[in-house]
ZAKOLDO-220861 format. One record per residue (C-alpha): residue number from 1; x, y, z. Coordinates in Angstrom, 2 decimals. Each point is the difference from the previous one (the first is absolute). Last residue first. Example, Ala and Ser with C-alpha at 12.3 -4.5 7.8 and 13.67 -1.06 7.14 Angstrom:
% residues 2
tordo:east:north:up
2:13.67:-1.06:7.14
1:-1.37:-3.44:0.66
% end
This chain:
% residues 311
tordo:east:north:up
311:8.36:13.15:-0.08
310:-2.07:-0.42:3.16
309:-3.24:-1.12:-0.16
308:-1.99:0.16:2.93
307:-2.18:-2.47:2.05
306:-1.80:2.22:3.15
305:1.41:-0.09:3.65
304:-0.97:-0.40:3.98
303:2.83:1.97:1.96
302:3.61:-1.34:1.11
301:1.02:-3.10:-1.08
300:-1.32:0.51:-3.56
299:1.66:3.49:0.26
298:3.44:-1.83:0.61
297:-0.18:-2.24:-2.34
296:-0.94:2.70:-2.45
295:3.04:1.84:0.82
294:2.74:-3.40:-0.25
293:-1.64:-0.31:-3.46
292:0.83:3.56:-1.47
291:3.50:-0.11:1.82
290:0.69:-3.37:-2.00
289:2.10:-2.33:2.28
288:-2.24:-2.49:0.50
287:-1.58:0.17:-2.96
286:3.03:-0.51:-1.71
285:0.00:-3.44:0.10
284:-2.59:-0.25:-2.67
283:1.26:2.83:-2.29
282:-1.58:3.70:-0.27
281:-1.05:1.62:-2.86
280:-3.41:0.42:1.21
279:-2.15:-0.52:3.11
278:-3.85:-1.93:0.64
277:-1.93:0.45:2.92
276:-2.47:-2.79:0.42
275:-2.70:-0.36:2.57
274:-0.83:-3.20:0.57
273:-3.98:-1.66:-0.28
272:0.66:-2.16:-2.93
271:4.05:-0.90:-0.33
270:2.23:1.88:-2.10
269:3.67:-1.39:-1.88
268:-1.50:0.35:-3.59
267:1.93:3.05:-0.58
266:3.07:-1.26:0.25
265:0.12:-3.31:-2.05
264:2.33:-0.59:1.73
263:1.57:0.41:3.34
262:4.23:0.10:-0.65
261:0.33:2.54:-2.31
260:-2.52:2.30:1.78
259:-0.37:3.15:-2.99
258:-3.81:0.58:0.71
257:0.88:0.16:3.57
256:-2.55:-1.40:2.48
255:-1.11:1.46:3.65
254:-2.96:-2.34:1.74
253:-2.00:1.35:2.64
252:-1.50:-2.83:2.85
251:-2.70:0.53:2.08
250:-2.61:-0.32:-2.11
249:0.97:-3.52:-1.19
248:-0.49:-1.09:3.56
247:-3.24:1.45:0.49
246:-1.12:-1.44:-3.28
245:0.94:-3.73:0.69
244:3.14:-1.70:-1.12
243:0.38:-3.89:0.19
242:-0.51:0.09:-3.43
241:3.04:2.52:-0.81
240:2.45:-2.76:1.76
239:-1.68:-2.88:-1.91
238:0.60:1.42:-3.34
237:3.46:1.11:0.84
236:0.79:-3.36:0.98
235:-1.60:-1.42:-3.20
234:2.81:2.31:-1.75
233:-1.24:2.70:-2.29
232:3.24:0.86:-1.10
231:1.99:-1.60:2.02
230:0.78:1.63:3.25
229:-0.49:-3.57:1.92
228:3.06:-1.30:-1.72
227:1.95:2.44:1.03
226:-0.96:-0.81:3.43
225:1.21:-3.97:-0.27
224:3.16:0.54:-1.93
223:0.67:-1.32:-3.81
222:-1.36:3.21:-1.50
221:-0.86:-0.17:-3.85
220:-2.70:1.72:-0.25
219:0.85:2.19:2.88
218:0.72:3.35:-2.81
217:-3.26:-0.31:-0.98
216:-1.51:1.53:3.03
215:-2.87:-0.93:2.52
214:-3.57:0.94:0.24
213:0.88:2.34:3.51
212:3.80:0.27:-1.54
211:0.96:2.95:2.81
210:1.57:2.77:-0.95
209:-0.91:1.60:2.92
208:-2.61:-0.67:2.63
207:-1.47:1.66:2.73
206:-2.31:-1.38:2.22
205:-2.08:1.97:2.39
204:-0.97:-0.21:3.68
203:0.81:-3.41:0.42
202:-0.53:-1.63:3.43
201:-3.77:-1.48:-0.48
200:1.47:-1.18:-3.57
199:-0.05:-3.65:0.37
198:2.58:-2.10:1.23
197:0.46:-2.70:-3.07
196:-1.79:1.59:-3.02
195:1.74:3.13:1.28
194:3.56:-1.67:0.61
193:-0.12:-0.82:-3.75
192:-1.50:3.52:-1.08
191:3.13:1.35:1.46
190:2.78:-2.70:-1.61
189:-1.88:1.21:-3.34
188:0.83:3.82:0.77
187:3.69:-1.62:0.95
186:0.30:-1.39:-3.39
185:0.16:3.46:-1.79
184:0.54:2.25:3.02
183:-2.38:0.29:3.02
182:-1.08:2.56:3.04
181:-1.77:-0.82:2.48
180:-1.88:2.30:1.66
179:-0.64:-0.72:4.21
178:-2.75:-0.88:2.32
177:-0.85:0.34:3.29
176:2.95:2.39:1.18
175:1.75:-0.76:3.25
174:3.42:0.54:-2.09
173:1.99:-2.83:1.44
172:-2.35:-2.26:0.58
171:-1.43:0.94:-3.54
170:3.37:-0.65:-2.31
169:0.49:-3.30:1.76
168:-2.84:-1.37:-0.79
167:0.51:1.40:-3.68
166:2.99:-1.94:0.11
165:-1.28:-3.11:1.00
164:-2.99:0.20:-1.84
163:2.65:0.59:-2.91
162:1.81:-3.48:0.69
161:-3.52:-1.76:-0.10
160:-1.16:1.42:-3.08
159:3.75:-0.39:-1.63
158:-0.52:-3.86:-0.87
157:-2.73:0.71:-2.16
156:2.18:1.41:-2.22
155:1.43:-3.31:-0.44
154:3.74:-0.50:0.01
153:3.03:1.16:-1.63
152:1.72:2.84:2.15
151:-0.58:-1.00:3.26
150:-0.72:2.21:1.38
149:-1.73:3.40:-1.09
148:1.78:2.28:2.14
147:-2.44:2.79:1.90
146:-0.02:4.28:0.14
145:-1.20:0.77:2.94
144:-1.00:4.36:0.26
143:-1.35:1.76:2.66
142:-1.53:3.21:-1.71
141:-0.06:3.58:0.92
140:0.44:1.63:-3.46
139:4.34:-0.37:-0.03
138:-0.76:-4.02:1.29
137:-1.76:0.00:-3.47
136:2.49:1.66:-2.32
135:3.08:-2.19:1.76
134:-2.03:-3.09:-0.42
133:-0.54:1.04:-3.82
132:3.35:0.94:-0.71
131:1.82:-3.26:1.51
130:-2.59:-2.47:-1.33
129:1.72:-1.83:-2.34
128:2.51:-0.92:3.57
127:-2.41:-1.86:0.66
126:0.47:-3.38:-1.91
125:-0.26:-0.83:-3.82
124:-0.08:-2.70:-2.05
123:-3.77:0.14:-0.94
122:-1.90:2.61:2.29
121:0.50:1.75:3.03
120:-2.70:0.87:3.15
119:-0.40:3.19:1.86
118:-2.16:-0.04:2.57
117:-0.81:3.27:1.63
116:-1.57:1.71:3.08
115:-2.87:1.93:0.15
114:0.50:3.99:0.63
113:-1.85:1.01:3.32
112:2.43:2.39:1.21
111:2.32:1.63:-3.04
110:3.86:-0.34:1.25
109:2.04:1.83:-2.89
108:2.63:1.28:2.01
107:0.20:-3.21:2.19
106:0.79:-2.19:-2.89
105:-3.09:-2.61:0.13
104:0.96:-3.40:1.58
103:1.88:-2.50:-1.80
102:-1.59:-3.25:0.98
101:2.39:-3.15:0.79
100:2.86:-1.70:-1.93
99:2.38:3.09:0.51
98:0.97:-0.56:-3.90
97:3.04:0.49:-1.97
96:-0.07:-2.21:-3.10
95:3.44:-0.10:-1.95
94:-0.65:-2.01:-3.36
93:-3.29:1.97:-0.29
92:0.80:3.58:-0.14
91:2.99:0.65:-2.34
90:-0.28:-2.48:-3.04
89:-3.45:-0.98:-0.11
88:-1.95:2.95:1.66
87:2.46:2.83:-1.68
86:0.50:-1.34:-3.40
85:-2.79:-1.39:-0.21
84:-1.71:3.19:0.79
83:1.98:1.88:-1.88
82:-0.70:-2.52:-3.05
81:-3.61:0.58:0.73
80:0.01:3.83:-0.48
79:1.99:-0.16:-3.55
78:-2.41:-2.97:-1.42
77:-3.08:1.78:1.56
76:0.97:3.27:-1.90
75:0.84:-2.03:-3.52
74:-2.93:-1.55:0.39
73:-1.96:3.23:0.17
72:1.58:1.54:-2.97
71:-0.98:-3.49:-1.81
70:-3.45:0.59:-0.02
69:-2.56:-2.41:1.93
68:-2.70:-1.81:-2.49
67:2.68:-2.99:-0.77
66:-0.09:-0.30:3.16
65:3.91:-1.07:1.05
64:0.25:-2.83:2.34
63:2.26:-2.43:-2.11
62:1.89:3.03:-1.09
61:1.11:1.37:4.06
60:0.54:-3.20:1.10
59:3.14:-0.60:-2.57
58:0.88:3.31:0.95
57:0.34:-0.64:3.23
56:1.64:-3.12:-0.08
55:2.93:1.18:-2.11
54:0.07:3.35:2.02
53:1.17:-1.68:3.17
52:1.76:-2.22:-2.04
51:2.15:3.26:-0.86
50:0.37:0.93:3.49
49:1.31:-3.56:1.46
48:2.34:-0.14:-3.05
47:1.00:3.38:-0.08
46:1.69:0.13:3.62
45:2.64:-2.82:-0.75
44:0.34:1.78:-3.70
43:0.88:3.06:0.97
42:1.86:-0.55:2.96
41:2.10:-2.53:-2.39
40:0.12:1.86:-3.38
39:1.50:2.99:1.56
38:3.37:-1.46:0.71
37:0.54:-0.12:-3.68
36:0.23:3.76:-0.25
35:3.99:0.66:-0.16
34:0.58:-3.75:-1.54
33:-1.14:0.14:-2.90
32:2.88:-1.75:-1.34
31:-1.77:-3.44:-1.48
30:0.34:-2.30:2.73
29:-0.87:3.13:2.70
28:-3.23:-0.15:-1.93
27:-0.28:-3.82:0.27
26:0.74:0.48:3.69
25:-2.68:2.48:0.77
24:-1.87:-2.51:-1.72
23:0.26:-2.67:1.60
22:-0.32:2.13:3.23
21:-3.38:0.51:-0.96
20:-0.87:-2.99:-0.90
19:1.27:-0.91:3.78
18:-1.68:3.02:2.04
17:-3.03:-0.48:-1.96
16:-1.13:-3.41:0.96
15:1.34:0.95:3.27
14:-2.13:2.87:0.11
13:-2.94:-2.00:-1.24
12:0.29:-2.97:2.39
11:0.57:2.44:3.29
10:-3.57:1.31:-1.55
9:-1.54:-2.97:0.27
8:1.42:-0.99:3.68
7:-1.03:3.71:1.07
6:-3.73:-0.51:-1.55
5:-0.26:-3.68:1.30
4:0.86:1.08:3.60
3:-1.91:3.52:-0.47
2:-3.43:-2.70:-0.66
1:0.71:-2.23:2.71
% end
């Protein structure tokens, strides 16, 4: 669903700027500039989608700013996020290419008794964000799932069922017990969901990413069902953390960015009894891509581990 609307979007944008900029290719032809008027309509047809692109995100990037974070460090996150726009939103996501079943570990990297892994997506997205950090785990000895969050605009609740399925799925096909699930921005919430609905007797750890655990100020004014849950301090969020006991909270490890421009306020987005590892300079969506980020999710999955800061 989610490629569908991305390719019918983006179809808009390049005709959008396939006819303003022939328009002007034509004005410029009009007035005898006619050796380089050609130019304005490639340039303009592929600016438009690009140059919203960097509308939005710099729009997200002020609302979120800490005022106690230095600019050098927004700048950084700003750079590294646009990529991964760029990349996830333009390139990746329109043109899914899945198996729909487990990718098993690459067979130079097979490591016996590695758990399995759950990866789950967040907010508009699908999982293809996941590219780097599937193809990192599988490389340690991992089988990887990564899910789709569908539909699009619905409860959160709504995806416990869909990733019991999965993570069914994920465990017949492994033989292991239990597995690590992995989760960006909404996805992490999507997680604790299907915990306060399944229990955690399969979970071996629960990673999470991003992910608005008291909500974000950018949902405030969300018209759709599970943005409206990730309000800032949303009574669905106050439900979902007091449904959590200690043994669940200690399984999960939370990794924040102090420069998230989409989660926010960023440093407030901990829950009692989590481990928190918190990065800089990096953007919200580029956590997935980040080579710093992809690294700890793979030592979480791996060996028992200790909060750190990275900066």
């Amino acid at each position: 669903m989610l490629a569908r609307l991305l390719r019918t979007l983006y179809l808009f944008q390049l005709t959008l700027g396939t006819v303003l900029g022939g328009y002007l290719a034509q004005r410029a032809m009009q007035q005898g500039d006619s050796a380089w008027a050609w130019l304005w309509l490639p340039a303009v047809a592929l600016g438009v989608p690009l140059l919203l692109q960097v509308a939005v995100l710099a729009v997200s990037m002020l609302r979120a700013r800490n005022q106690g974070s230095p600019w050098p460090l927004w700048w950084r996150a700003f750079a590294g996020e646009l990529r991964a726009a760029l990349q996830v939103f333009l390139l990746r996501q329109p043109f899914p290419v899945r198996s729909n079943g487990v990718q098993m570990p690459l067979a130079s990297g097979q490591t016996p008794g590695q758990l399995p892994v759950l990866l789950v997506h967040g907010y508009l997205c699908n999982h293809r964000v996941w590219d780097e950090v599937a193809l990192a785990l599988r490389k340690q000895g991992h089988a990887v799932l990564a899910v789709d969050l569908e539909p699009l605009f619905t409860s959160i609740d709504d995806y416990a069922a869909l990733l019991n399925r999965q993570l069914d799925t994920l465990l017949a096909q492994t033989g292991a017990p239990q597995a690590v699930l992995v989760g960006h921005s909404m996805g992490g919430l999507a997680i604790r969901a299907w915990l306060r609905a399944y229990g955690s007797q399969r979970a071996a750890r629960i990673l999470t990413l991003g992910t608005p655990h008291q909500g974000t100020r950018i949902a405030s004014a969300s018209a759709t069902a599970n943005g409206a849950q990730m309000v800032w301090h949303s009574g669905w969020l106050a439900d979902l953390a007091a449904s959590e006991d200690a043994a669940q909270r200690a399984l999960m490890h939370l990794a924040i960015t102090e420069q998230d421009n989409i989660v926010f306020p960023q440093a407030e987005q901990v829950l009692p009894g989590a481990q928190v590892t918190r990065f800089s300079g990096i953007g919200h969506l580029q956590m997935c891509l980040d080579a710093g980020v992809i690294d700890w999710v793979c030592q979480q999955a791996n060996l028992p581990g200790q909060p750190v800061d990275k900066a």
